[in-house]
C-alpha positions as CSV (number, residue, x, y, z in Angstrom):
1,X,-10.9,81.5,25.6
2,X,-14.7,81.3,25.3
3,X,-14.9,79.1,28.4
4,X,-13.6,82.0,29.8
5,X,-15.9,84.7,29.0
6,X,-19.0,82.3,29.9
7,X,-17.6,81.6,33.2
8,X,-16.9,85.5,33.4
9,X,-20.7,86.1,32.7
10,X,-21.9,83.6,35.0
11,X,-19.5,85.1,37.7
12,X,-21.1,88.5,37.2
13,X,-24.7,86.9,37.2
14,X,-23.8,85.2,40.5
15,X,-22.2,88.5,42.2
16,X,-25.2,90.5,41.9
17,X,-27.0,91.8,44.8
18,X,-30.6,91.7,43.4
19,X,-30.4,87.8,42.1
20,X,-32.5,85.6,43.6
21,X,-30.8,83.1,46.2
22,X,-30.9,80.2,44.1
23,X,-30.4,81.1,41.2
24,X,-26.9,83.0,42.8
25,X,-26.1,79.9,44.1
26,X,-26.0,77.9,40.7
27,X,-24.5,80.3,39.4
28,X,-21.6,80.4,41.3
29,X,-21.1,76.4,41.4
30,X,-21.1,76.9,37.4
31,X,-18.9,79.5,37.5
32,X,-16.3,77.2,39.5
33,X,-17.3,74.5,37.6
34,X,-16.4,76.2,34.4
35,X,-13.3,77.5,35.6
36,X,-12.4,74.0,36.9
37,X,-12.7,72.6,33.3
38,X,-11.2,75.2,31.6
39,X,-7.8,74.8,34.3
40,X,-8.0,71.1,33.6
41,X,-8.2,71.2,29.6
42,X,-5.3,74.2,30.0
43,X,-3.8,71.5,32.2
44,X,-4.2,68.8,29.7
45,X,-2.9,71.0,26.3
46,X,0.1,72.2,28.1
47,X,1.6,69.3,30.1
48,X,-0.4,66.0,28.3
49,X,-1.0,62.8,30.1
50,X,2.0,61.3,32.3
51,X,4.0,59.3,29.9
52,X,4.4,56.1,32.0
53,X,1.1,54.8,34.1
54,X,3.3,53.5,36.9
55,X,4.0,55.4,40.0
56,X,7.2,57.2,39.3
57,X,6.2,58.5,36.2
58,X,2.7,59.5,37.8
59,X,4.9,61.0,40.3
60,X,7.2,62.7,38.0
61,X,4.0,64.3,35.9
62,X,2.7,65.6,39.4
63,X,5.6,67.3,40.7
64,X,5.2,69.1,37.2
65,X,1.9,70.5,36.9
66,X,1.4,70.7,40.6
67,X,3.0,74.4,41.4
68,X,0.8,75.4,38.2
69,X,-1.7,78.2,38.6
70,X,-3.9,76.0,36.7
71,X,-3.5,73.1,39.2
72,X,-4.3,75.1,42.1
73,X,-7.2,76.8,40.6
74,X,-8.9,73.5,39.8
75,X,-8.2,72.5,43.7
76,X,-9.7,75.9,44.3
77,X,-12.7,76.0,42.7
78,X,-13.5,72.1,43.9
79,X,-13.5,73.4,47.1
80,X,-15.4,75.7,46.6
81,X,-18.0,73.9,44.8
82,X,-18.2,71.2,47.2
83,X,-18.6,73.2,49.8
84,X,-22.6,73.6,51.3
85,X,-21.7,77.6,52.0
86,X,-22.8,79.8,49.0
87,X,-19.8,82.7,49.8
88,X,-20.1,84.9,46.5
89,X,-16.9,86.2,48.0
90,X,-14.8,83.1,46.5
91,X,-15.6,84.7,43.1
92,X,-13.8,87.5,43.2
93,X,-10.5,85.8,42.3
94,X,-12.5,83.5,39.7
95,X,-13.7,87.2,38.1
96,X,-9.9,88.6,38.4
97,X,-8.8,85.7,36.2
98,X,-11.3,85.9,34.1
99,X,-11.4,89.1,33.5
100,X,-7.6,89.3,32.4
101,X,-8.2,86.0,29.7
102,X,-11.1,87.9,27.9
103,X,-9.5,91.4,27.8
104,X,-5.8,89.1,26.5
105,X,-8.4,87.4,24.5
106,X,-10.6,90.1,22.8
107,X,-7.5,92.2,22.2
108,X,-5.8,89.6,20.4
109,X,-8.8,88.3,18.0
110,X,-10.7,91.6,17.9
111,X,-8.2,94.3,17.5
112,X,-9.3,95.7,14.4
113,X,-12.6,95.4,14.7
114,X,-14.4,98.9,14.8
115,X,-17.1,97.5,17.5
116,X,-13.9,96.7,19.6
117,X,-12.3,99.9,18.9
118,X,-15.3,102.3,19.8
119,X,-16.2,100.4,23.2
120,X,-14.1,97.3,24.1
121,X,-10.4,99.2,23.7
122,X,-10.1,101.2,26.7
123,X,-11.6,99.0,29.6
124,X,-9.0,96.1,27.9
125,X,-6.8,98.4,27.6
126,X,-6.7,99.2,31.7
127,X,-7.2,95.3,32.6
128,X,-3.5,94.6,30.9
129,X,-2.1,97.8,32.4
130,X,-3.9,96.8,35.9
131,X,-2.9,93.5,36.0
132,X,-1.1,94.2,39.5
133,X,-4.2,96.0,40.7
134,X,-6.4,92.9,39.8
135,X,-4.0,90.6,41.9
136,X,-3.5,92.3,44.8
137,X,-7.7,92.4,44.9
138,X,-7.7,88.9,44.3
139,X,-5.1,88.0,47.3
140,X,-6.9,90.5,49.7
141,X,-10.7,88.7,48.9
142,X,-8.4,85.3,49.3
143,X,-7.5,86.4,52.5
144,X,-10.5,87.7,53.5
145,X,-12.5,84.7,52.4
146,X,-10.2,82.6,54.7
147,X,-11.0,84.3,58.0
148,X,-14.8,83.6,56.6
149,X,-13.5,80.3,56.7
150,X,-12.2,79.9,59.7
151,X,-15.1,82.0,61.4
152,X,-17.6,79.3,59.3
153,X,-16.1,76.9,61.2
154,X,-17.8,78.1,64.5
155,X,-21.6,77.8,62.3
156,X,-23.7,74.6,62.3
157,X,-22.5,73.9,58.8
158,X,-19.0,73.2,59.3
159,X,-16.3,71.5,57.6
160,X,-12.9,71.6,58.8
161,X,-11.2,69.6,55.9
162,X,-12.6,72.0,53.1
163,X,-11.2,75.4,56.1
164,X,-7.9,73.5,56.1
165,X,-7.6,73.0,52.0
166,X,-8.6,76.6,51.5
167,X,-6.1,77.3,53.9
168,X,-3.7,75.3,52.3
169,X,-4.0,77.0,49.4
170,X,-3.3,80.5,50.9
171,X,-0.5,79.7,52.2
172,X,1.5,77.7,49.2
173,X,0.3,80.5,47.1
174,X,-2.5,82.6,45.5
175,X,-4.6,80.2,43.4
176,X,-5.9,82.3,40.7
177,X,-3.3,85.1,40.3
């Protein structure tokens, strides 16, 4: 769970309005990056490696893990950080995710902890009751940030194959809910 609450922090640093360009920009790719490792090691220490290294039981290990919300966030966030836009809008699902782990996460290793009880409680407290609330923001930016897509594709730095994967991904499902 700590990868979590980095890749939170970063997310935040990244969002702000008054942080230089580049420094936003790295921020961001870290924050997918982290949340591309932290899907694949969740990946890993739920489901393992295939059992059999031949193609039916590579096929048989895909057609497992590949309707995860784990899977689809690490083809999320790859898209994202290959991608040559900067769109700070792509975080907001990334932040929605996170969010929910470190609230789960602090409530569960922190509960009786004063510091926790004075200030942490009630904003973990609405992010478990909210959990709708935080998905329904996370499909709407996912939405959202597909038009930018789409519209990106009319700009000199286009890239239909990363607007199509995106696109993809909307329509099989959310990828971070």
């Amino acid at each position: 769970m700590l990868p979590c609450l980095q890749v939170f922090i970063v997310a935040v640093l990244a969002i702000i309005p008054f942080v230089p360009k580049h420094l936003s920009s790295r921020a961001s790719r870290l924050s997918f990056m982290g949340t591309a490792c932290s899907s694949l090691y969740s990946l890993y220490a739920l489901y393992g490696r295939p059992r059999a290294w031949n193609l039916q039981g590579i096929q048989v290990y895909l057609q497992t893990i590949i309707a995860t919300k784990d899977f689809i966030s690490v083809i999320y966030c790859l898209t994202f950080v290959t991608s040559h836009l900067c769109l700070r809008f792509a975080l907001i699902p990334i932040l929605c995710r996170s969010l929910e782990h470190v609230a789960k996460f602090l409530r569960c290793n922190f509960s009786r902890s004063t510091l926790y009880r004075k200030y942490l409680e009630d904003p973990c407290v609405w992010v478990e009751s909210n959990t709708t609330t935080l998905s329904i923001l996370s499909s709407h930016s996912e939405i959202g940030l597909g038009f930018l897509l789409i519209v990106s594709l009319l700009s000199w730095q286009r890239n239909i194959i990363q607007t199509f994967i995106a696109c993809g991904l909307r329509l099989e499902g959310s990828p971070i809910r």
